[in-house]
The first five atom37 places (N, CA, C, CB, O) and aatype in JSON, in Angstrom:
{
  "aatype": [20, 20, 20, 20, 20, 20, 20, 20, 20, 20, 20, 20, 20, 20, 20, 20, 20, 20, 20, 20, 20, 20, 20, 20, 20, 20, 20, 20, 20, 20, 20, 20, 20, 20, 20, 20, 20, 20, 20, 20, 20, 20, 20, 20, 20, 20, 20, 20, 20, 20, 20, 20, 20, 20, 20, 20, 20, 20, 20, 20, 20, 20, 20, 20, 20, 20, 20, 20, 20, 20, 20, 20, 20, 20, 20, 20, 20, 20, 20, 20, 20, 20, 20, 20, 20, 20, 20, 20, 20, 20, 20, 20, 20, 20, 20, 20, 20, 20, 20, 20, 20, 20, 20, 20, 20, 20, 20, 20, 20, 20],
  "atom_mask": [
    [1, 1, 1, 1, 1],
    [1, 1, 1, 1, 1],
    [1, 1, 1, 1, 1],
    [1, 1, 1, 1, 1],
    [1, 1, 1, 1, 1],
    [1, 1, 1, 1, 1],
    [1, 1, 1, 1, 1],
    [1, 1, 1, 1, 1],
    [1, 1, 1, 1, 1],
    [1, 1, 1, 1, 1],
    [1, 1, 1, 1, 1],
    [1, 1, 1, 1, 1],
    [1, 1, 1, 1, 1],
    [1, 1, 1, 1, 1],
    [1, 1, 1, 1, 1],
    [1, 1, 1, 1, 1],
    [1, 1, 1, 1, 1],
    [1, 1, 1, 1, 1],
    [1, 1, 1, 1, 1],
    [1, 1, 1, 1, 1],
    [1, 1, 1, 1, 1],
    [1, 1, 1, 1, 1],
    [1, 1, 1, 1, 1],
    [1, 1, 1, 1, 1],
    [1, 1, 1, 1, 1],
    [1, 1, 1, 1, 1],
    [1, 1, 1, 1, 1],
    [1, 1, 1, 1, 1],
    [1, 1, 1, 1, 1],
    [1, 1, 1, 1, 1],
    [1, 1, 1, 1, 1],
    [1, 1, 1, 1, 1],
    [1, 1, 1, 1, 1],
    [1, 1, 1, 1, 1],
    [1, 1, 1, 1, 1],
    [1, 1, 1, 1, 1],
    [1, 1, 1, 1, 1],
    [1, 1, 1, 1, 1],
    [1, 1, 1, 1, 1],
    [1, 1, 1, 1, 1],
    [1, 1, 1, 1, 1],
    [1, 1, 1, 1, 1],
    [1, 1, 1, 1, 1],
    [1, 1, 1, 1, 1],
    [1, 1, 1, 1, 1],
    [1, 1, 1, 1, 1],
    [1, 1, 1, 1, 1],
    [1, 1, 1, 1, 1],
    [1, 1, 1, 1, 1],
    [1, 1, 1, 1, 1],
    [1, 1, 1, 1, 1],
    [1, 1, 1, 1, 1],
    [1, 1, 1, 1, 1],
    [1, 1, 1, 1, 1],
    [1, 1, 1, 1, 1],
    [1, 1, 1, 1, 1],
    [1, 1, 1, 1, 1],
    [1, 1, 1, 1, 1],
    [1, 1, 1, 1, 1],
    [1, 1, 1, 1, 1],
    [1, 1, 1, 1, 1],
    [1, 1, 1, 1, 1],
    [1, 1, 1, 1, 1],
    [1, 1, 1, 1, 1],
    [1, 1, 1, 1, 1],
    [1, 1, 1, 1, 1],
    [1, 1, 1, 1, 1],
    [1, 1, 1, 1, 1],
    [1, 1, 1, 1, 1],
    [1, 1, 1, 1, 1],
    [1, 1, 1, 1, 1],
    [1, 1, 1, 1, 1],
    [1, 1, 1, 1, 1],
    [1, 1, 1, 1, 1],
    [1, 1, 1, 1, 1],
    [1, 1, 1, 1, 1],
    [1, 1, 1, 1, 1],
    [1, 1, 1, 1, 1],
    [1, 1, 1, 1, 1],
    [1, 1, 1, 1, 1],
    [1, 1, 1, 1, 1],
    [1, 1, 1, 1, 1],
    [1, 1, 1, 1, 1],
    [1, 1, 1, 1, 1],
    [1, 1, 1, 1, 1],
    [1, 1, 1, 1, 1],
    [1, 1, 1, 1, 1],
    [1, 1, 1, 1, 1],
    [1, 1, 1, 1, 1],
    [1, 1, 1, 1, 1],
    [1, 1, 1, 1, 1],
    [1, 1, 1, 1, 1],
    [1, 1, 1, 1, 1],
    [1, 1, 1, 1, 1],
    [1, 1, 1, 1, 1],
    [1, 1, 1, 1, 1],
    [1, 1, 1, 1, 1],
    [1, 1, 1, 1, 1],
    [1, 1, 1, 1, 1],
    [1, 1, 1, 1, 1],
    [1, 1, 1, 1, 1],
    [1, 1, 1, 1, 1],
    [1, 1, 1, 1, 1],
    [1, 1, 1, 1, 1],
    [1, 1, 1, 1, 1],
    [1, 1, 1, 1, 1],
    [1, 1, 1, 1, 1],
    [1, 1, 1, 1, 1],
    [1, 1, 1, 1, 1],
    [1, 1, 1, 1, 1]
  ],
  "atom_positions": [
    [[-25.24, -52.42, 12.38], [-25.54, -51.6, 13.54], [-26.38, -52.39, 14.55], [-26.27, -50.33, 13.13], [-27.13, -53.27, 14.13]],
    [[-26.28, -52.1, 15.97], [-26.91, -52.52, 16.46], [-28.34, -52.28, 16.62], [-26.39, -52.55, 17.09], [-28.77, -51.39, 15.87]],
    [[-29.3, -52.9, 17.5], [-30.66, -52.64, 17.89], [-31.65, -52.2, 18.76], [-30.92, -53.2, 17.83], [-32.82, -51.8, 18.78]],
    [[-29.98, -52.61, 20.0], [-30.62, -52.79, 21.17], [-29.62, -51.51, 21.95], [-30.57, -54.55, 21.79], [-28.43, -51.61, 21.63]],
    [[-29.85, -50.68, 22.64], [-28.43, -50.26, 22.82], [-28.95, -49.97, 24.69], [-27.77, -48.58, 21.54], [-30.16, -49.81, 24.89]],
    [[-28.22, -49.92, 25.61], [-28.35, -49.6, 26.53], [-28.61, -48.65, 27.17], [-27.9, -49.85, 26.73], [-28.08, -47.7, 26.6]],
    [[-29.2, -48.3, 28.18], [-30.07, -47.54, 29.05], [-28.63, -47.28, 29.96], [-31.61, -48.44, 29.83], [-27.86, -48.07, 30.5]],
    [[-28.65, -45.8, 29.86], [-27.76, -45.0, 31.53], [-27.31, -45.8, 32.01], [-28.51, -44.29, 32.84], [-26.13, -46.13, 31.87]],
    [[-28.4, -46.53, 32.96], [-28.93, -46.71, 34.14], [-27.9, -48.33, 34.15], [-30.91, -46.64, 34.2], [-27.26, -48.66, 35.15]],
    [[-27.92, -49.0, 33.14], [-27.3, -50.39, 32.62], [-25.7, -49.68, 32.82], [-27.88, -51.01, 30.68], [-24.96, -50.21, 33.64]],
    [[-25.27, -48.61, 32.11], [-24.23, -48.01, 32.03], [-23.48, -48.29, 33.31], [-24.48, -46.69, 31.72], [-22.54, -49.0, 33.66]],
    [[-24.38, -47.36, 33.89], [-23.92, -46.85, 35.38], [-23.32, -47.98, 36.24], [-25.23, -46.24, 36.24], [-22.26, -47.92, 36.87]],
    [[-24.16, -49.0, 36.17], [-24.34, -50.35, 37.13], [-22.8, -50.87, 36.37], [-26.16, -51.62, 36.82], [-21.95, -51.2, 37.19]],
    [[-22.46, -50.94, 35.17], [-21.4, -51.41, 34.8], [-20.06, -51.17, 35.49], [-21.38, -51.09, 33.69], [-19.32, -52.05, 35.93]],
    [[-19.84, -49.73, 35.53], [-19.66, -48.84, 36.32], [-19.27, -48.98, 37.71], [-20.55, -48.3, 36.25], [-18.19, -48.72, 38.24]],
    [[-20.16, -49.35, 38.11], [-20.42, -49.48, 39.42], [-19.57, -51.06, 39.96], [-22.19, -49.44, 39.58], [-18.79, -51.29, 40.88]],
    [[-20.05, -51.75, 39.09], [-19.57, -53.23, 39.38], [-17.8, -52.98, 39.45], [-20.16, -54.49, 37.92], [-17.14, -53.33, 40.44]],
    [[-17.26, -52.41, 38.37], [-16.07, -52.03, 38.27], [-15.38, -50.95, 39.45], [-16.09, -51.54, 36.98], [-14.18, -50.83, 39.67]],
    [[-16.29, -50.35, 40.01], [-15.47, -49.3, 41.23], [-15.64, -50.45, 42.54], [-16.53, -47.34, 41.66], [-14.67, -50.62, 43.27]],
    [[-16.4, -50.89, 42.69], [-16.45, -52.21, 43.71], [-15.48, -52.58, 43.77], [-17.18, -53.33, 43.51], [-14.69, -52.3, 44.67]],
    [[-15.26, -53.33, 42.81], [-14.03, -54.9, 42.68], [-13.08, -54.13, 42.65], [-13.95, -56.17, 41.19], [-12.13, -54.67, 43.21]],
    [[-12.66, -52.49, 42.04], [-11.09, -51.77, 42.27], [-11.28, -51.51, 43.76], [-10.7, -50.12, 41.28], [-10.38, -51.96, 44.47]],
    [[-12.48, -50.74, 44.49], [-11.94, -50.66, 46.17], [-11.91, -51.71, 46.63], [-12.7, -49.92, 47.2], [-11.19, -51.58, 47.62]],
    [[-12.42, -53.34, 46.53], [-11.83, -54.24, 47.04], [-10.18, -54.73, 47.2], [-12.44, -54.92, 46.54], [-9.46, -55.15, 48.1]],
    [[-10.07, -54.42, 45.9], [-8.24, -54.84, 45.8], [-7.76, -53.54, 46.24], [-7.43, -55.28, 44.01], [-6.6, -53.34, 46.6]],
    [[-8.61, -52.73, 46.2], [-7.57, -51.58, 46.8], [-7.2, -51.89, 48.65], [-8.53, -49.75, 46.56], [-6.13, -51.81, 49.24]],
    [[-8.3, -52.19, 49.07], [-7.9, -52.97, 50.66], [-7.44, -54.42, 50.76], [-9.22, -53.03, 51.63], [-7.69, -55.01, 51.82]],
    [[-6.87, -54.99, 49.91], [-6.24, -56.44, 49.62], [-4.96, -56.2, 48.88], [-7.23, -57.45, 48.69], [-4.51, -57.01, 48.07]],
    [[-4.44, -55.15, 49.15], [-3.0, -55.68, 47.76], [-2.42, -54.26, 48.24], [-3.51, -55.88, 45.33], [-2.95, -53.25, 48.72]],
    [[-0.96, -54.67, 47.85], [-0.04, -53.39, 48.11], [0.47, -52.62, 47.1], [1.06, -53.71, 48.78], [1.3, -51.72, 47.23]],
    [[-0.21, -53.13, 45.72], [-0.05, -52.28, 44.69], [-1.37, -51.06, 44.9], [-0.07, -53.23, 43.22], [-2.27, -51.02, 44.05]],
    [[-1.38, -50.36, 45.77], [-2.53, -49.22, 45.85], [-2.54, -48.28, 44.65], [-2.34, -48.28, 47.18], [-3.62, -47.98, 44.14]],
    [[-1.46, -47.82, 44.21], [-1.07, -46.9, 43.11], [-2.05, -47.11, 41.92], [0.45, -47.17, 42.66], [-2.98, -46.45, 41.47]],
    [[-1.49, -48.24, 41.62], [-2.3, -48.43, 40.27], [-3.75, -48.98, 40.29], [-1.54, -49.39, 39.37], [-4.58, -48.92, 39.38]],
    [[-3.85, -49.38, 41.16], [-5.7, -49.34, 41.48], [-6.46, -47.95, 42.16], [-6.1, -50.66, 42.78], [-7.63, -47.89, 42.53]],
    [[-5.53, -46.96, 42.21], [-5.9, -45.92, 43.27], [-6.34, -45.19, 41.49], [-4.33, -45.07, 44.73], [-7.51, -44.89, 41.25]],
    [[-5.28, -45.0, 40.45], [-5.5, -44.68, 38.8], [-6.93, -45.04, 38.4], [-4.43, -45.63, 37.77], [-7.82, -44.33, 37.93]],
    [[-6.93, -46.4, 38.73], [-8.25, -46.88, 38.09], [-9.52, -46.47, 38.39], [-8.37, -48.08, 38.23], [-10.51, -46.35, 37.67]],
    [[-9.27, -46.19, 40.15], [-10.18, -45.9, 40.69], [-10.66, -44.26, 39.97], [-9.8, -46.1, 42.17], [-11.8, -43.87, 39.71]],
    [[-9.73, -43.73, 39.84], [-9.85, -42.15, 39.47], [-10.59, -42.38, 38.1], [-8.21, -41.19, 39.3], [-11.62, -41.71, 37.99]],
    [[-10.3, -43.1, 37.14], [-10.88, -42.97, 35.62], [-11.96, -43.66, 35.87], [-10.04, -43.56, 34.31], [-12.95, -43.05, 35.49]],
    [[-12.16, -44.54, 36.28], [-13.81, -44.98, 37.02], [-14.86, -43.81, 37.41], [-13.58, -45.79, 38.62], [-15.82, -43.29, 36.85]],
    [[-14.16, -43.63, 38.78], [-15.53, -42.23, 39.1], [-15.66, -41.18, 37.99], [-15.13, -41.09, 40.61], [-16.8, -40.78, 37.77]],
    [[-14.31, -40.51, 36.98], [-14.63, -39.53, 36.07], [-15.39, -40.4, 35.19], [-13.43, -38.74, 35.43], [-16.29, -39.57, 35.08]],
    [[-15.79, -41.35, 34.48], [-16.8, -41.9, 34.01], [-17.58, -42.5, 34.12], [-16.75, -42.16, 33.57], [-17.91, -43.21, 33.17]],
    [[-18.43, -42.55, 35.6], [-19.47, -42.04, 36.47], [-19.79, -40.4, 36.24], [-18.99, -42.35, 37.99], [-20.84, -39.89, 35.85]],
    [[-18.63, -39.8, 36.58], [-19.43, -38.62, 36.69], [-19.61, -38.05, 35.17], [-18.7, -37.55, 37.72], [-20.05, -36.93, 34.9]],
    [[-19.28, -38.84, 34.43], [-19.84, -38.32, 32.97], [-20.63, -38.67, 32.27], [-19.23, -38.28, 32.18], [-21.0, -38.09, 31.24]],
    [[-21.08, -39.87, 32.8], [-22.62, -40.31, 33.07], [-23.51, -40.19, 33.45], [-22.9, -40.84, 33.35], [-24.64, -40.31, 32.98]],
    [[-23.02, -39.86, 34.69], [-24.52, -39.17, 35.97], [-24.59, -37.39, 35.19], [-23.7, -39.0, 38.66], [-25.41, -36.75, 35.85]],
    [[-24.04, -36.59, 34.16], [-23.75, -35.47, 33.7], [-24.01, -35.31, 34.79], [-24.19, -34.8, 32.65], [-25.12, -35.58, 35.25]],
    [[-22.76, -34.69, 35.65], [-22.4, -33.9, 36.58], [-21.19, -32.37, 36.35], [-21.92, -34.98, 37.49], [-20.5, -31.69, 37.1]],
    [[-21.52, -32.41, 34.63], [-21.27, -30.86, 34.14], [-19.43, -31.72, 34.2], [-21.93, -28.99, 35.62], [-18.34, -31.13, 34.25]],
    [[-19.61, -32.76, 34.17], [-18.0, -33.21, 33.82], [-17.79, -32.34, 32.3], [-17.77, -35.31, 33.57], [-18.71, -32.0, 31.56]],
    [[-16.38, -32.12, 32.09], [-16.3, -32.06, 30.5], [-16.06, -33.81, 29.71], [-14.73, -30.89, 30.1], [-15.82, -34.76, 30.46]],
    [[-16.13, -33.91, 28.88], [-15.77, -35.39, 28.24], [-14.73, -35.54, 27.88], [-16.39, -35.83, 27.21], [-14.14, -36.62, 27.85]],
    [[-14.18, -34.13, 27.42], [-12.69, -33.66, 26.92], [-11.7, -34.61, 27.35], [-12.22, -32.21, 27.5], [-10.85, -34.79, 26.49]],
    [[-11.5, -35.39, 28.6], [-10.8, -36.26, 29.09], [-10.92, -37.95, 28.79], [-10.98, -35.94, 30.27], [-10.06, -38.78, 29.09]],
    [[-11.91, -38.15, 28.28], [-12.18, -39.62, 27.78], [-11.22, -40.17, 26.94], [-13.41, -39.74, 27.04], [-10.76, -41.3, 27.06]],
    [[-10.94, -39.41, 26.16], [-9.53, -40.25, 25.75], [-8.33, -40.72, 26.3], [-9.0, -39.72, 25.02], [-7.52, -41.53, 25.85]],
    [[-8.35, -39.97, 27.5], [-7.11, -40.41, 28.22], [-7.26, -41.77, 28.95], [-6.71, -39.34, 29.25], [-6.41, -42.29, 29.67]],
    [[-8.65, -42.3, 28.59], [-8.79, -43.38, 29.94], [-7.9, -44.63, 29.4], [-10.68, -43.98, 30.33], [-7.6, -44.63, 28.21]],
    [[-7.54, -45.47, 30.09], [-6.42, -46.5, 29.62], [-6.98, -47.53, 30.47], [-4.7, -46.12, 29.91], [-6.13, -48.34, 30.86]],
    [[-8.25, -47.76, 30.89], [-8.16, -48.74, 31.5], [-7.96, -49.86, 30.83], [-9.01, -48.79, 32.16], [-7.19, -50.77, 31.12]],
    [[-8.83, -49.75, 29.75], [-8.8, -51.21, 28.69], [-7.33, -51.81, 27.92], [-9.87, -50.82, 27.27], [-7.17, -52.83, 27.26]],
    [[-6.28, -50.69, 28.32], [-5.06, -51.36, 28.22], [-4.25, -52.01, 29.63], [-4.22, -50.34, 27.55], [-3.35, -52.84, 29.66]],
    [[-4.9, -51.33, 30.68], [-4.82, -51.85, 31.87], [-4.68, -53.61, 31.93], [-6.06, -51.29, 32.55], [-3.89, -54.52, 32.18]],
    [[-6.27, -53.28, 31.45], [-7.08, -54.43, 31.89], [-6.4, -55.9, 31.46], [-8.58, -54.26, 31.23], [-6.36, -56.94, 32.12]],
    [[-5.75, -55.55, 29.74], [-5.13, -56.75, 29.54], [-4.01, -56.76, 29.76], [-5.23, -57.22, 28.53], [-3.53, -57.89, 29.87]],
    [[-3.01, -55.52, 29.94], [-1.65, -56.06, 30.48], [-1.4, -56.24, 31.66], [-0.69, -55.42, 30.2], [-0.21, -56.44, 31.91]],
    [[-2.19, -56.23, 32.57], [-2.08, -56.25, 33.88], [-3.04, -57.57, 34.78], [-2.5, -54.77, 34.24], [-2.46, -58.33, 35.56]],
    [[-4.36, -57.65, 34.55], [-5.15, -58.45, 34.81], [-5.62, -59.39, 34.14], [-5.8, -58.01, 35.1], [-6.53, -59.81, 34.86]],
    [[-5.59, -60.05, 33.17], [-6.1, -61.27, 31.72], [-5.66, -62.28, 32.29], [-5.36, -61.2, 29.96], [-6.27, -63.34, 32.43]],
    [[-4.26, -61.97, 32.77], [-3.77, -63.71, 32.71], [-4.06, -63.92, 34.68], [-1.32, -64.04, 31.98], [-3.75, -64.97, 35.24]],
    [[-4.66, -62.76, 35.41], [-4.44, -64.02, 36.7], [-5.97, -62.75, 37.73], [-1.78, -64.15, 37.83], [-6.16, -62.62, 38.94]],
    [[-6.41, -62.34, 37.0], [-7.84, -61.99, 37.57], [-8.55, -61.63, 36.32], [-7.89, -60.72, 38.73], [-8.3, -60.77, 35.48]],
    [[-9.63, -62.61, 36.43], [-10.31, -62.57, 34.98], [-11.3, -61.76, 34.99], [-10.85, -63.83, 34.44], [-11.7, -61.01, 34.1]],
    [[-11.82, -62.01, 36.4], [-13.08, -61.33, 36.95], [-13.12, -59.77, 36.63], [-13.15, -61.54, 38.56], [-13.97, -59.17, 35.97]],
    [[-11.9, -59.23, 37.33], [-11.26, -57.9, 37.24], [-11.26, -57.13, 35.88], [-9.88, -58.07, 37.63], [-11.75, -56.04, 35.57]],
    [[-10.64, -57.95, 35.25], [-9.99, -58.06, 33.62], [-11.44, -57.4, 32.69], [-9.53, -60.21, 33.03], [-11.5, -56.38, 32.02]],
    [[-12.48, -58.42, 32.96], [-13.57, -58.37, 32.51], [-14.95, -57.0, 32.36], [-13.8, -59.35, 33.18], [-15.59, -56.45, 31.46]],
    [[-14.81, -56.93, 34.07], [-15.62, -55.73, 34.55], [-14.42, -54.31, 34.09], [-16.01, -55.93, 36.59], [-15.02, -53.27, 33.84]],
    [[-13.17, -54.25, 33.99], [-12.71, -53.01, 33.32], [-12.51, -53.46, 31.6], [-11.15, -52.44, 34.15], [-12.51, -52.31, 31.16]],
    [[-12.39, -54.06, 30.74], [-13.1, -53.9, 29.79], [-14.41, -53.22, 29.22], [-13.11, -54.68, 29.71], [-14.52, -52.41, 28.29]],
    [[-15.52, -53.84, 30.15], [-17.01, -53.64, 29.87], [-16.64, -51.92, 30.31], [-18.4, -54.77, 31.02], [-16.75, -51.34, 29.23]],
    [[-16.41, -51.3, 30.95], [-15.94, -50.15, 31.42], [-15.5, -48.76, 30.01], [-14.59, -50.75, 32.37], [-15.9, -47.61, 29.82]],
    [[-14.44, -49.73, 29.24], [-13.76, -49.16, 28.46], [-14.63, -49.36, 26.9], [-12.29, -49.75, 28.64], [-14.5, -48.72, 25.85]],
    [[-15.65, -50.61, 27.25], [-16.6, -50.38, 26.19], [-17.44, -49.48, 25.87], [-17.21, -51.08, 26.16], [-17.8, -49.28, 24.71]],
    [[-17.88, -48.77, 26.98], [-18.64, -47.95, 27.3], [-18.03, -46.47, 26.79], [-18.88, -48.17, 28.69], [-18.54, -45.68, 26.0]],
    [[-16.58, -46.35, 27.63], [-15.72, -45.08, 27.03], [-15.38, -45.23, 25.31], [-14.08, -45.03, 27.95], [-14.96, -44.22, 24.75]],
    [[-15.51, -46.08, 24.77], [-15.21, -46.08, 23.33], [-16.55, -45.3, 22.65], [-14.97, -47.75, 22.75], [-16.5, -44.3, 21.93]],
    [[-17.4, -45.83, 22.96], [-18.78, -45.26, 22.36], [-19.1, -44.04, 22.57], [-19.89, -45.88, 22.78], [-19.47, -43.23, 21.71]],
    [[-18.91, -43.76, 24.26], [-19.35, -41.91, 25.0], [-18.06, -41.18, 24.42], [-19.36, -41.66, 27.32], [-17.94, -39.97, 24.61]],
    [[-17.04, -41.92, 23.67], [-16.13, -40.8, 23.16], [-16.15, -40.4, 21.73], [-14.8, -41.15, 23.41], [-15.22, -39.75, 21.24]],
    [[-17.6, -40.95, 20.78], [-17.88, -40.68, 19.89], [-19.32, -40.01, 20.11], [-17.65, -41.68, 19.16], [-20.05, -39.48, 19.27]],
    [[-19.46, -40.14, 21.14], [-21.24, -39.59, 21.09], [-22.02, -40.58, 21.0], [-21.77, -38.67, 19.83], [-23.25, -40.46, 21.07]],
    [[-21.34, -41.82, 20.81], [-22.46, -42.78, 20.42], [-23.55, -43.79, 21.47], [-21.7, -43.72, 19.59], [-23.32, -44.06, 22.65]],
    [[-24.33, -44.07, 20.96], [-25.24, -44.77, 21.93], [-24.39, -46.36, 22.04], [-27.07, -44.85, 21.23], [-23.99, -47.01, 21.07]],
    [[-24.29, -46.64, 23.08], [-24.18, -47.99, 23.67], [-24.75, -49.46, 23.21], [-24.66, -47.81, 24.79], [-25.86, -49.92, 23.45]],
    [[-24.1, -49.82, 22.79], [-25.17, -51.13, 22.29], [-25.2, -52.16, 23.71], [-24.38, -52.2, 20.63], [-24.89, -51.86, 24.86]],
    [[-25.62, -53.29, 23.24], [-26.13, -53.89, 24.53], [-25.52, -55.52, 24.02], [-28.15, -53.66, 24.84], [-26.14, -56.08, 23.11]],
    [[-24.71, -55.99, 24.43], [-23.47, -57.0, 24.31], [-24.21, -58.26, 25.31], [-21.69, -56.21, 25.06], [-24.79, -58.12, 26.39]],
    [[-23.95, -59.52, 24.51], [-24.34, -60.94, 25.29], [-23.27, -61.3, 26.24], [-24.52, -62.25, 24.26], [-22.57, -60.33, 26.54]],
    [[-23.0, -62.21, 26.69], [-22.41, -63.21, 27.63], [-21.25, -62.62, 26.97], [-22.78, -64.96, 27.65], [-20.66, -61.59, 27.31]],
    [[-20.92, -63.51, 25.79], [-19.38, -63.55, 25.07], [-18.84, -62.33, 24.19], [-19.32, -64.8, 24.03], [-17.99, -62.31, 23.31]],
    [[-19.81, -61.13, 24.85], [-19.07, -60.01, 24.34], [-19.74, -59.69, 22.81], [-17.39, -60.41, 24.29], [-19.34, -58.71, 22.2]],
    [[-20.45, -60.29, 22.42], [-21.04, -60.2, 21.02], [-21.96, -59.07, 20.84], [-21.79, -61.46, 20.67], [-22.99, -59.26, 21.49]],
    [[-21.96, -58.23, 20.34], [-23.53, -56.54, 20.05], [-24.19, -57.43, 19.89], [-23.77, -55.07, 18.5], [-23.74, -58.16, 19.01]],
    [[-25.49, -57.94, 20.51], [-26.84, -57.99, 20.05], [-27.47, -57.02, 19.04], [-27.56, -57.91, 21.1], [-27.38, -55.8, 19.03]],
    [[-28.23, -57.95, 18.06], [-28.43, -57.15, 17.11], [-29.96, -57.31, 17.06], [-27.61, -57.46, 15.86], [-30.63, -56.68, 16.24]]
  ]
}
């Protein structure tokens, strides 16, 4: 188990980094559709973070983290990366669980 686990507030910013870089490509690229998706499962997990009386009931549906590698791995890493960390987050808030707090290479600090 881990030791260290993350603060909201760390959450959020994750979060955050990830709705950035999707409205960027959303004004750079003519695939709008499928970044317009991402954008949607982004803010619902914001707003189920900020508890804004979201239900959670929907967390399972999020797909970004299958997104992330069939779509972005091999030619935006950057992208790839920040919706992972995203879907790390939805793995844990869809058990109830507290967040651990991950190094550089993706490793739980323990």
């Amino acid at each position: 188990m881990a030791n260290k686990y993350m603060t909201v507030a760390e959450q959020i910013n994750w979060i955050d980094v990830a709705i950035t870089l999707t409205v960027k490509r959303i004004n750079t690229t003519n695939d709008v559709d499928l970044y317009n998706m991402i954008l949607c499962q982004l803010e619902y997990i914001l707003s189920c973070l900020n508890d804004n009386g979201s239900s959670r009931g929907r967390l399972s549906d999020i797909n970004i983290g299958q997104l992330a590698v069939r779509e972005f791995e091999q030619n935006d890493e950057e992208y790839c990366d920040a919706l992972k960390k995203s879907y790390f987050i939805v793995h844990y808030m869809m058990g109830g669980l507290k967040v651990p707090v991950i190094d550089n290479r993706g490793n739980i600090v323990r």
